[in-house]
N, C-alpha and C positions, 0 to 999 in steps of 0.2 A: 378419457371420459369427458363428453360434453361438459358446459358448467350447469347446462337447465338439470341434467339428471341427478350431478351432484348434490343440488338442492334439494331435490325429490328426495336422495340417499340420507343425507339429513337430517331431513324430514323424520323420515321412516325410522331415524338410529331414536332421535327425540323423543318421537310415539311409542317407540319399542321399548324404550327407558322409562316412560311415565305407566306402561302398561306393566312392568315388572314389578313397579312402584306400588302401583293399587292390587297386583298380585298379592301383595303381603311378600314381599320379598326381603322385609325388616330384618331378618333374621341375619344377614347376612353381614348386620351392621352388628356389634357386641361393644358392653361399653368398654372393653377391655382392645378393642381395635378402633376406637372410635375419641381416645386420650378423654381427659379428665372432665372434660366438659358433654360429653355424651352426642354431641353433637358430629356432623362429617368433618374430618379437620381441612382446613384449607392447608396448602401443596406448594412450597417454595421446592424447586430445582435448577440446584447451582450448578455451572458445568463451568468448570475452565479449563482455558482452551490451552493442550503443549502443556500441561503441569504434570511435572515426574514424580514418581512413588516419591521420592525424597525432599519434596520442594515445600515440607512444611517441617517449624520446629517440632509439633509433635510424632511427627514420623522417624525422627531422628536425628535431623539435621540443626544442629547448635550453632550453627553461623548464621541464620535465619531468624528475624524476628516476625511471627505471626502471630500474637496473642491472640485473635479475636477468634480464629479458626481453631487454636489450642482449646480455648474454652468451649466452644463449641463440641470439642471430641469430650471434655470433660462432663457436657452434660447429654451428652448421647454415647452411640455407641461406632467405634474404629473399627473399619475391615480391613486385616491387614494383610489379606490378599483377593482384594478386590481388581477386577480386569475392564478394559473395554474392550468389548464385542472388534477390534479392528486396532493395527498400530499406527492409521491413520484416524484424521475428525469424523471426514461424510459418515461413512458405514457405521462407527459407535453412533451418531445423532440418529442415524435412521433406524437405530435399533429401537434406542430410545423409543422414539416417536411412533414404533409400529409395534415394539414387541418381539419382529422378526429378524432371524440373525442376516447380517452382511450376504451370507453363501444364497438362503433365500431371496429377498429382497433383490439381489445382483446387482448389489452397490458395496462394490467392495473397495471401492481405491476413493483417493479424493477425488471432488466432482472440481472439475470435468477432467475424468481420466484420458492421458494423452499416450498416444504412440511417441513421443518423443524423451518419455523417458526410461524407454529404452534403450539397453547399457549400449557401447560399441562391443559386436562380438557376441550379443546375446542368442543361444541358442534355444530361448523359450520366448512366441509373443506372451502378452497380460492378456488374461481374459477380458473377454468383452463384458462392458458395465453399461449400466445405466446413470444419468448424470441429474436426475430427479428426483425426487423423494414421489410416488403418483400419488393421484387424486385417488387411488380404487380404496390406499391403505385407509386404514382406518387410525386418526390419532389419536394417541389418549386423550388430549385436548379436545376432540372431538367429543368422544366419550363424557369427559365430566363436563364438558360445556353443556352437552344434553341433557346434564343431572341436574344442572343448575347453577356448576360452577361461571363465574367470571373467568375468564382465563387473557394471559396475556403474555405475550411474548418480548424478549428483549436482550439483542447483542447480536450473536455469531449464527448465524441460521447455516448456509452453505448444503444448502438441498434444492436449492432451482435454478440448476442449470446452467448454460454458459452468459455468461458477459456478451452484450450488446453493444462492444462500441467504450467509447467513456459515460455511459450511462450511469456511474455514479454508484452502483452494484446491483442494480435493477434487475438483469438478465432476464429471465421467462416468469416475470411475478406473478403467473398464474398458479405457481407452485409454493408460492412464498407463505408465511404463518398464515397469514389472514384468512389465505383460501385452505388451512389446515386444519381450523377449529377455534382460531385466538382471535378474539374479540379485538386486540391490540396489538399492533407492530409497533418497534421501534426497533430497528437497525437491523431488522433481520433480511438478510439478502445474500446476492448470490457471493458476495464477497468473502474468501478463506479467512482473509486478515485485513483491515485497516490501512485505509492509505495513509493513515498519520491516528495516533491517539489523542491530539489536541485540535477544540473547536480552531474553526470549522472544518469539521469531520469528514466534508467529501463523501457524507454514503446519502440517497437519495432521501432516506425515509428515517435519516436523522438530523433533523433541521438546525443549525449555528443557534447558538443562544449565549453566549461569554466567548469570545477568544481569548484563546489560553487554556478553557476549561477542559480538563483529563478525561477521559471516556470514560472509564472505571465508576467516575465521582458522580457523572452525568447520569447514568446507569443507572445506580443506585438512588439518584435523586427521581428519578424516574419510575424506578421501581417502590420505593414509600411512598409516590404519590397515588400508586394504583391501590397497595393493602390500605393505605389510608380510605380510598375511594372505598372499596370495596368493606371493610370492615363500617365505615357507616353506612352502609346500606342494607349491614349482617345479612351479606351474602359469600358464603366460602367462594375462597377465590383458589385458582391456580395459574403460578405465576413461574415461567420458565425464566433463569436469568441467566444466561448463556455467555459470559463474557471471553470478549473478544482474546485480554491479557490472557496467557501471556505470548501470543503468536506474534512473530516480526511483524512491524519495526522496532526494535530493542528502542522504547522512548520511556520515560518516566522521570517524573520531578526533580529536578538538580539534587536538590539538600540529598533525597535516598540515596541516588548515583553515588555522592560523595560519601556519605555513610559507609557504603559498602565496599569502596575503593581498599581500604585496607582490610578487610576479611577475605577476599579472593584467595582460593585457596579449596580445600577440600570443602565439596558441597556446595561454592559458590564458583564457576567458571565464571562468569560474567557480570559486574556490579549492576550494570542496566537490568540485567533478567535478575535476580534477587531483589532492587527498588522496584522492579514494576509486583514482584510479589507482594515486598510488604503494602505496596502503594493499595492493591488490591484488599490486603487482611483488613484496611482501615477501613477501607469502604464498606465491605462487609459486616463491620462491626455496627458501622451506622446503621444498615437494615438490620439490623438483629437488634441496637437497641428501639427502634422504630415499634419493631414486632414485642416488645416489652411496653412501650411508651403506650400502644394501643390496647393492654389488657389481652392478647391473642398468643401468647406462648405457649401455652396450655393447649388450646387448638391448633398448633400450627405444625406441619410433620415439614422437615430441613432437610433434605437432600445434597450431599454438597461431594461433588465429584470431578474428574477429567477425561475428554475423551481420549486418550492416547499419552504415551509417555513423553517426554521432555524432546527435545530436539537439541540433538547431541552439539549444535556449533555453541550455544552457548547453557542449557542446563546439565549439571551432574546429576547421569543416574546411577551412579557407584551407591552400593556394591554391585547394583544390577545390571546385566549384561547387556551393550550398544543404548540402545535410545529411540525413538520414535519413526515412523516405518518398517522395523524389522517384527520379527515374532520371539524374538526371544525377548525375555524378562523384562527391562528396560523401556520396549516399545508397548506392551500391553499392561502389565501389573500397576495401577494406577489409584493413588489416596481416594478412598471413601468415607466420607462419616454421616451418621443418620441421626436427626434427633427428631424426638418426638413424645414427650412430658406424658405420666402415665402410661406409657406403651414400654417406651425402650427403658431399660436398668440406665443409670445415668454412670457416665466412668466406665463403662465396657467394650472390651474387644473380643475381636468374632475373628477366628481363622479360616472358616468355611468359604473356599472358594466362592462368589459370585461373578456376575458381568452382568453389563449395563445393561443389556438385553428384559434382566428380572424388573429392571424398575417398572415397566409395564404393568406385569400382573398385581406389581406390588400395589400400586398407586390405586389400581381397581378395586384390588379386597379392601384397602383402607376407606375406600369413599363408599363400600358397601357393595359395590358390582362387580357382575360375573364376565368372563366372553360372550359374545356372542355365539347365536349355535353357527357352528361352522368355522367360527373364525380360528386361524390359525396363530399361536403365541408361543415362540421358541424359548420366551424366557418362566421361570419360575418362580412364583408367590414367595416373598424370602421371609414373610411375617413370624414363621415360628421361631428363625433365628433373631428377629427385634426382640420378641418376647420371650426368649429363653422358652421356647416352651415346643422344640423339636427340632427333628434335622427336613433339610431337604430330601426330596425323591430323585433324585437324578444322580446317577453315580461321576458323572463327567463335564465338563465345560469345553467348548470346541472353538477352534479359527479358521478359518479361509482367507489367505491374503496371495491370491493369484497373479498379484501386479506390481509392476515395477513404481516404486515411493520417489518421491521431488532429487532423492538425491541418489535412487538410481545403485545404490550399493547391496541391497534387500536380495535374498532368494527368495524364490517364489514357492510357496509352500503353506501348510496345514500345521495348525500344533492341537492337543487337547493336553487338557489337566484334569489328572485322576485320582486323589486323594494327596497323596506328597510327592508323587510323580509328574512329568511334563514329558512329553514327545513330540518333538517335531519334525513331519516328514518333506523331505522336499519334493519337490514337484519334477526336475530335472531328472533326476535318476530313481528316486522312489524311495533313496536311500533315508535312515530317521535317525535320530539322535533323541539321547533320553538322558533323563536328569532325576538326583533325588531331592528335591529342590527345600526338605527339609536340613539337610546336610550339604547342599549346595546352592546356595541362592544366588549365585554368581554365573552358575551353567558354566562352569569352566572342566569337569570332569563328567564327557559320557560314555552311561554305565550300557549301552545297548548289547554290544557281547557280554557284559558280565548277566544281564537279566533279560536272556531272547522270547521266553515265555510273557514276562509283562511287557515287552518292547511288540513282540508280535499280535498280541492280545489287545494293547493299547492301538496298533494302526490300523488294526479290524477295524475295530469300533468309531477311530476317525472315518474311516473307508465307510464306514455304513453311513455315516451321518451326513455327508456327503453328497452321496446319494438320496437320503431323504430330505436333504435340502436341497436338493435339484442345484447344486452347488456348478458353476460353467469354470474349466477346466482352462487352462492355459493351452494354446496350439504351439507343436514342434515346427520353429523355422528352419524351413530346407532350404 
């Protein structure tokens, strides 16, 4: 898409929002989704980046220190089986950011997916991807920018496209935040990971300001500067903070390193990856007290998640099966916690399956809006499970991971989860594996001959979906 028409499209999404608005479209707002202050709440989304189900103390892991994130689960509510749409970044981001699953979208590997990670010997190519997040989709960012929001973006983008060269993470910045809906970039580009986490940072559109200073810290100062901005202008804001931690280069502040030096051991493989976590909780604390210090906790809905699970060379995802690129447990089942003051019960956990995909519709019902007509949204409004106040309609959660992951160990295949079930089929022989993942959450016994009716019933259902995601298929190399 040209960029003149883009604007037109904007245009149009803007006018179409304001016309729903004089509609009397109010109704859509309740004060009971709208938290204590009655007003639209403004929209913090945390994502961090490579963080495993197990990479917080309150997930279970006691060799971890993260108070700030702990308290956080204390005054919202834990999903403690929460997924990303992908066991890789790109495809969970671009869910995010559209609504639509990876199989749709046909971004399913990280960008930029390569023929060369490609095993020796492999007898399946990766399906062919796209290595952009397009201008057609529509962002949520988009979306509430037209409502009115402030929006601003900041960390780990990796949705445009390939590298130019040493251009610093530049790549195809046509595709970058800015031209997505966010009023503000900072760091966001086509960069996976960080050439270094200490100023200066090496990425184009985060400019040196202290040598020495930690990304994380920088972030975060970056990020209070914008709710600060924003809240005296009492205009809701939404604010993506995407950080980079904890993706190589294993870097973080001596003192943690050495802290952690002597916990290694179950739950911590690596003292760098455990310092750079807690280095992260602290920071996080600071914006959280920020968002207290400005009278706005009451209005503010917290989003705080990870695109994919841990990366096995240095995070523990025990008890869960391998780690980040596969499709079993490990690489998708990833920490979620939501808060949001008169909305969510404060202290509560939710077993109901989601994926990252829902935060979409979610973010919509909460700021009062519907889809557009037409527009297509694979994921599901999860508001009745904040508010205790119903189940979802969708009886399943679905994958597509048709491609070969960085380290090239992965089969290429499909998984769904369907109440306390998981099945995954591969793509090579057709053949699937199932689990009761209430009695196994490890995936270490499958039950596919002991239960061929819910084994067969469940690959349908994958099989359809598939297809209704116009889902592109892996080719047989002959």
């Amino acid at each position: 898409m040209k960029r003149h028409s883009r604007r037109e499209f904007l245009k149009a999404v803007a006018l179409g929002a304001a016309a729903v608005s004089l509609g009397g479209c109010k109704q859509a707002i309740s004060a009971s989704a709208t938290g204590k202050s009655g007003r639209k709440p403004n929209i913090i989304l945390i994502m961090i980046d490579d963080m495993g189900w197990m990479d917080l103390h309150c997930q279970g892991n006691k060799n971890l220190d993260t108070p700030h994130i702990d308290k956080l689960a204390k005054d919202g509510m834990r999903f403690t089986d929460a997924y990303a749409a992908a066991p890789v970044c790109s495809p969970t981001r671009a869910s995010i950011m559209s609504g639509q699953s990876p199989a749709r979208l046909m971004i399913t590997n990280h960008i930029p997916d390569q023929a060369r990670f490609e095993p020796k010997g492999a007898k399946l190519k990766s399906a062919k991807t796209i290595n952009v997040l397009p201008l057609e989709k529509v962002t949520i960012a988009e979306r509430l920018k037209a409502d009115g929001y402030a929006t601003a973006f900041m960390g780990k983008w990796h949705l445009s496209g390939k590298r130019k060269g040493n251009d610093q993470g530049r790549g195809d910045d046509r595709f970058n935040p800015e031209n997505q809906g966010f009023d503000i970039n900072i760091g966001g580009c086509c960069y996976g990971g960080p050439p270094t986490y200490w100023d200066p940072y090496k990425i184009y559109n985060l400019k040196p300001r202290k040598t020495g200073e930690y990304l994380p810290d920088r972030l975060c100062d970056e990020a209070m500067g914008f709710i600060t901005a924003s809240s005296k202008a009492r205009k809701p804001f939404f604010l993506s903070l995407w950080n980079y931690t904890v993706h190589w280069p294993m870097e973080a502040p001596n003192p943690l390193i050495e802290k952690y030096k002597s916990r290694v051991g179950p739950g911590i493989k690596d003292a760098r990856y455990a310092a750079m976590l807690e280095a992260m909780d602290t920071a996080m604390g600071r914006l959280f007290a920020k968002v207290d210090e400005l009278g706005i906790r009451d209005e503010t809905l917290v989003i705080f998640t990870s695109d994919n699970g841990a990366y096995g060379g240095v995070g523990d995802n025990r008890p869960l099966r391998l780690d980040k690129g596969h499709l079993y447990e490990g690489g998708i089942r990833v920490p979620t916690i939501i808060r949001w003051p008169g909305v969510i019960p404060p202290g509560t956990t939710c077993a109901t399956p989601i994926i990252s995909t829902d935060f979409y519709p979610t973010l919509l019902s909460a700021a009062g809006l519907k889809p557009q007509n037409g527009q297509i949204i694979d994921g599901e409004d999860i508001t009745p499970l904040l508010t205790k106040t119903g189940a979802l309609k969708r009886k399943a959660i679905h994958f597509h991971y048709p491609n070969y992951a960085f380290h090239r160990s992965n089969g290429l295949g499909g998984a769904i989860r369907q109440g306390k079930y998981k099945l995954i089929k591969w793509y090579l022989d057709g053949s699937v594996e199932l689990y009761d993942l209430s009695k196994d959450i490890s995936e270490k016994v499958n039950i596919a001959r002991q239960q061929p009716a819910i084994a067969a019933q469940m690959k349908a259902d994958l099989e359809a979906w598939l297809v209704k995601n116009n889902a592109v298929m892996p080719e047989r190399i002959t």
